[in-house]
N, C-alpha and C positions, 0 to 999 in steps of 0.2 A: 699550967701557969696562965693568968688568966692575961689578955692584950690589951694595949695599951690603948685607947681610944681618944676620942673627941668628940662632944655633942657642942653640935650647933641648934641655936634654941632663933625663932622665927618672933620677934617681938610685936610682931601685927597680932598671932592669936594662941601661942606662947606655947606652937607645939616644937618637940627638940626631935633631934634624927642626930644618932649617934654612928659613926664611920670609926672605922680599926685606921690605925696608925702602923706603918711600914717602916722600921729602922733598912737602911743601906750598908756594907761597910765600910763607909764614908758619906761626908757629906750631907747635908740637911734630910730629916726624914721627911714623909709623905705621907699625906690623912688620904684613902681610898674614896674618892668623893664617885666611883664610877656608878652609884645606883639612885645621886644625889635628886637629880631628874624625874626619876619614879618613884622618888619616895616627898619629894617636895611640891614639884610640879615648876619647880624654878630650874634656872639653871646659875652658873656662876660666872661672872665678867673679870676677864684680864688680857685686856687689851698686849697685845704684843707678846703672851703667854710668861710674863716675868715669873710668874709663880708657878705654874704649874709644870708638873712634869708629865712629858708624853708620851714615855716610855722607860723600860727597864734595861740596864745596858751594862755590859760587861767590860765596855771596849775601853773608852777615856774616862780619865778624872780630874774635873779640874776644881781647883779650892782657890775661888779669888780674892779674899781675904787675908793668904795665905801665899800668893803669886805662887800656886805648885800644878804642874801639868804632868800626869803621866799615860804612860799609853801602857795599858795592862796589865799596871799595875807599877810600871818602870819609870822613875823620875825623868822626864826628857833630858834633861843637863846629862846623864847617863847614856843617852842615847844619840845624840847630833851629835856628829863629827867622832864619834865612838865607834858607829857603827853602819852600813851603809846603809843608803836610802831601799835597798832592796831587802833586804835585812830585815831592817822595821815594817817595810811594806807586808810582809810576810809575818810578824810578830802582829799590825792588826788583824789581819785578813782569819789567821791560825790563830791567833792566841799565845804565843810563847815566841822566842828568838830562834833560826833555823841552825841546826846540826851543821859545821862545816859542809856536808857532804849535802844537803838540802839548800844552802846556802847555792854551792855552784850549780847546783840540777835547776834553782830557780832562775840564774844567769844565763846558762843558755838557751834554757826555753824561751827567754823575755827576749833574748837575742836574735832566737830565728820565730819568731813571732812578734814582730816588728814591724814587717812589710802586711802594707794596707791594701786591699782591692782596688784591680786600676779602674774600679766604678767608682771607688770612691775619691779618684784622684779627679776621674772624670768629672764630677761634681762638684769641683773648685773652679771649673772654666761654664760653669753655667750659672755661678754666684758672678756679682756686679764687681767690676776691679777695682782696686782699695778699701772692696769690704774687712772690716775689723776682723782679725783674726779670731776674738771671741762670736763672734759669731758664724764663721766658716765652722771651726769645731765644735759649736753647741748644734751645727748642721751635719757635720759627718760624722759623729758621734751618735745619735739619732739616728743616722741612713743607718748605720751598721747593726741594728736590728733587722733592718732587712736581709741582710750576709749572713746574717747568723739568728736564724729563725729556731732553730732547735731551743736557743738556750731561754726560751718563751715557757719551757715545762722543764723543770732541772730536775733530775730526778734520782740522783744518787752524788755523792760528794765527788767522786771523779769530774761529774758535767761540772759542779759547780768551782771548782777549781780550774779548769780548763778557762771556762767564761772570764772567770777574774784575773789571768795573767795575759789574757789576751787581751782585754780591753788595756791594762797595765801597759802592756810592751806597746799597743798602738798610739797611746796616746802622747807618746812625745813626737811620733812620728808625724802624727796629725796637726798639732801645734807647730813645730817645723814646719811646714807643706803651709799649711793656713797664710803662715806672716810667706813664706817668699814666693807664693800666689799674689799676695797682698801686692807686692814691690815689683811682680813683674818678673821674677828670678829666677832660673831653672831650677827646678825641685831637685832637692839631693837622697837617695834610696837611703836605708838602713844600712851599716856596715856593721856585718855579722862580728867583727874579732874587736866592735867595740862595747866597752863597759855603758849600761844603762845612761848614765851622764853623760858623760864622754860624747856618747852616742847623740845626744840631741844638739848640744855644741855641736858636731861635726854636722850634723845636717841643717843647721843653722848656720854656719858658716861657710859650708867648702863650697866649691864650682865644678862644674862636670871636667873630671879627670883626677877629681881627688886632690887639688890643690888647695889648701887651707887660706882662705884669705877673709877679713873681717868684711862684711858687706859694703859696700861705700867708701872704704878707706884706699886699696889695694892693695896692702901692703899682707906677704907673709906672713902667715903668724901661724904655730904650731900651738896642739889643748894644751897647759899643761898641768900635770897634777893638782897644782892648785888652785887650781880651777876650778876642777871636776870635784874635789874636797869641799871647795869653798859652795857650790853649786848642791850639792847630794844634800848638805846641813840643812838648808833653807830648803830644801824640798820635804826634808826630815820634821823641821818646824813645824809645817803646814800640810802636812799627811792626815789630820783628824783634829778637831777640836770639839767634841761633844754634841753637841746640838743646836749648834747654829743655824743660820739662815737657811743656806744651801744644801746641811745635811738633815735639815727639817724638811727642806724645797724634796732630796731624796727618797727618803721614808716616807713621805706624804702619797709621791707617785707611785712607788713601789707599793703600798697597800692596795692599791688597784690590782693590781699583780700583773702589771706593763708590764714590760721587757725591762731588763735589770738595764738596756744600752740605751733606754726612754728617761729612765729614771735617774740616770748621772748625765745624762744631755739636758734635764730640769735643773742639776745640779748647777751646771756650768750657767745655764744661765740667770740661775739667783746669785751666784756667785760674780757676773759682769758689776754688779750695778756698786759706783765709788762707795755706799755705806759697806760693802761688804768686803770682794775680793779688789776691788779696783782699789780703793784709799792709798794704794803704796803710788801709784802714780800720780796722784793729791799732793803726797809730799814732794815729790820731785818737783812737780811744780811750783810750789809756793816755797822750796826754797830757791829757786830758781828766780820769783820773783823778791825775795827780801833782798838777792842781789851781792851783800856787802854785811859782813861780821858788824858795821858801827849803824844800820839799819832795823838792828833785831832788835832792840825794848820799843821803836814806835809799832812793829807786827805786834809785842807781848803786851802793849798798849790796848790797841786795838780788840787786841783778843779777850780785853777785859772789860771792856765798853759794852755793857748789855744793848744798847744801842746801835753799836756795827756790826753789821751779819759775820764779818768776818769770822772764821773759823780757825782757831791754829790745827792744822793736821797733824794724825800721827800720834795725840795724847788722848789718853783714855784709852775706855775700854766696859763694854757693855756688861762683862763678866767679870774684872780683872779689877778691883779697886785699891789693889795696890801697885806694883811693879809687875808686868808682864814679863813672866819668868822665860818666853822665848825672845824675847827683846833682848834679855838680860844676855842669854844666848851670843845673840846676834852684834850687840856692842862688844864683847870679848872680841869676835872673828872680826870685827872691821877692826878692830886693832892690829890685831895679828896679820892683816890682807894689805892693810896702807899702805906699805913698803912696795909690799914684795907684788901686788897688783897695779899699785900705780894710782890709785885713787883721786879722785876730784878731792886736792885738797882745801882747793875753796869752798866746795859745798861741806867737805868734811868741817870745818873752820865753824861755816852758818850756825850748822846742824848743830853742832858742843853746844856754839854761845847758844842757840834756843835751850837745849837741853839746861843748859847751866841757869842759864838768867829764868827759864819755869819752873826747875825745880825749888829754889832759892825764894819762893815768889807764895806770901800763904795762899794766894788765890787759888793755886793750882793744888798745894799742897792740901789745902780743905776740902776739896774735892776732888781726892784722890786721881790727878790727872797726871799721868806720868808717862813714858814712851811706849809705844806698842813695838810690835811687829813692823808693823808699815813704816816708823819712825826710821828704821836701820836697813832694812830691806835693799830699798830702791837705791841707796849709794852704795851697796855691794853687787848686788843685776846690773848698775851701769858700768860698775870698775868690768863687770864679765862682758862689755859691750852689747847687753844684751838690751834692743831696741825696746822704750816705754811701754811701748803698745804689748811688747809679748811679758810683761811685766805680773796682769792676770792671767794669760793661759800658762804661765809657768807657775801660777798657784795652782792653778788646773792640771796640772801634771802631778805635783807635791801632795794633793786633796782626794787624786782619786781611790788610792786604798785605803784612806779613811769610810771614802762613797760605798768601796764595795761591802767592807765589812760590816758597815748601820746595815747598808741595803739585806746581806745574806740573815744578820742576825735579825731584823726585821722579820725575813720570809721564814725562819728555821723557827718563828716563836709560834707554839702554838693557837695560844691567845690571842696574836694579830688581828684588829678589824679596822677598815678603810676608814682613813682619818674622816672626821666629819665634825668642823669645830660646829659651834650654835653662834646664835646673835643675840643681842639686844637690838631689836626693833623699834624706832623710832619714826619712822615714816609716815605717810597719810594711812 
């Protein structure tokens, strides 16, 4: 059967160069433009890579047309709060959901692979004090290629499994340590008979002796379930999204063939910057300053002023042109969480009337700008007390078995060559 092609035809001297066309099973197909170069002597320009794809991938799919997100093939709405965040972690990494009996063999490894090198602890007292936590772990994430030198040539699926649950289990640990370095706060170890979540709450909040208290408050307070439910989900959310910034940021280094703990240390820090993982603390702030539920149409105002920089946070979506289907997620749970969490029901109040008075509004509606992620996010992290700032490394904990799975499929493709975009030259 013959395939299906595309000729592109050069109007300057009317010569055509014809490229095979590649169906996916899903999703927009792809014209193989890889020989475009030597057979034209051009190249092709797309700023910010909107159209092009830069690789082939098995892991996510997203259809944003369609608000549909699945991981391996799995509707996420099937998966958050279905299933645990270790669960899924192990559905990117392997490809499939684990066997109960694979399920707990993954829990206790991540559990007694947890504790970090005291080099690496040491290394948060030679960073500058109230260094941002994102940047403490885009640093001992990094170091940890030096701990773990071997996994530089992986060389059979045992090493590479080993590497991936390990950086897994370290890196709540690391995010923990980072923020109460940050504050000044004795650092809390991993506690082996706790569940992955569980597990970074406790070392987020307790004080040497094992006493649970919220930092800053004093008062008692014991995880409880739903917490750790409410916590796993949003981690579950934010486990993979196809080809983004940060997992572009990762494949890119990894084609080098760095150290797999280089190339999710690039992650984390494409992933700092407010257009990408940071935005959920964006919203916090700005509903923070609208202030008052009878203030929201002068922000919806403003937000429509081609003239005022102003930005409303939180809507749209670079992918997502309709309803971002983990959003969609994440409104259900803040329903469900109000009560029984305690919720800032004034910011809860703000957030509706914006949601209500943008949706209702064609401006927003003509331009498919509708709530994200980030939109829902930061008023369920705060009902968990869990400080702004650790707002992005606790996407950074939720992202990194998306990171490892690009990264292994990346190295396991035979095909692989070191990204190397071109330019358009405009210069003297």
């Amino acid at each position: 059967m013959a395939k299906n092609t595309m000729t592109l035809t050069d109007n300057r001297n009317g010569k055509s160069y014809e490229y095979n066309i590649i169906d996916g099973t899903r999703g927009p197909s792809v014209v193989d433009i890889s020989t475009f170069y030597k057979d034209s002597g051009m190249f092709t320009f797309d700023p910010g890579y909107t159209s092009t794809a830069a690789c082939e991938s098995k892991i996510t799919f997203i259809d944003g047309e369609n608000s549909e997100l699945r991981y391996r093939g799995i509707d996420i709405a099937d998966l958050a709060g279905k299933h645990s965040f270790l669960d899924v972690s192990y559905l990117l990494m392997n490809g499939r959901l684990p066997t109960e009996a694979e399920s707990k063999n993954l829990d206790l490894e991540i559990r007694h692979r947890a504790f970090v090198d005291e080099g690496i602890i040491r290394l948060f007292d030679a960073l500058p004090d109230r260094a941002h936590p994102m940047a403490t772990m885009a640093a001992s994430t990094m170091a940890l290629s030096a701990f773990y030198k071997d996994h530089l040539h992986l060389e059979d699926e045992d090493e590479y499994k080993t590497m991936q649950n390990r950086i897994m289990a370290k890196m709540p640990t690391i995010a923990a340590m980072a923020y109460r370095n940050s504050i000044g706060t004795p650092l809390i170890y991993p506690d082996v008979n706790r569940y992955f979540t569980e597990n970074f709450l406790y070392m987020l909040r307790a004080y040497p002796g094992g006493k649970m208290k919220y930092i800053g408050n004093g008062k008692n307070q014991e995880i409880t379930q739903i917490e750790v439910d409410a916590l796993d989900a949003i981690l579950t959310l934010h486990a993979d999204h196809e080809q983004n910034a940060s997992t572009t940021t990762v494949r890119n280094v990894g084609s080098t063939e760095a150290h797999p703990y280089v190339a999710i240390a690039s992650g984390i820090s494409a992933l700092w910057g407010a257009a990408h993982g940071g935005a959920n603390e964006k919203v916090m702030d700005q509903l923070r300053m609208i202030g008052d539920v009878k203030n929201v149409p002068s922000f919806i105002a403003k937000a429509k002023d081609k003239n005022d920089p102003f930005r409303l946070m939180g809507f749209g979506h670079r992918v997502y042109k309709n309803r971002d289907p983990r959003a969609e997620t994440l409104r259900d749970l803040q329903a469900q969480l109000r009560d029984k969490l305690n919720l800032d029901s004034k910011l809860i109040d703000i957030a509706t009337e914006v949601e209500r008075v943008a949706l209702s509004d064609s401006y927003f509606q003509d331009r498919g700008l509708y709530p994200n992620i980030d939109f829902y996010s930061g008023v369920i992290l705060t009902a968990l007390k869990i400080p702004v700032e650790m707002f992005t490394p606790i996407f950074v904990i939720g992202r990194t078995p998306g990171w490892i799975a690009q990264w292994a499929e990346l190295r396991r493709d035979p095909k692989h060559k070191i990204a190397r975009p071109r330019q358009l030259y405009t210069g003297k």
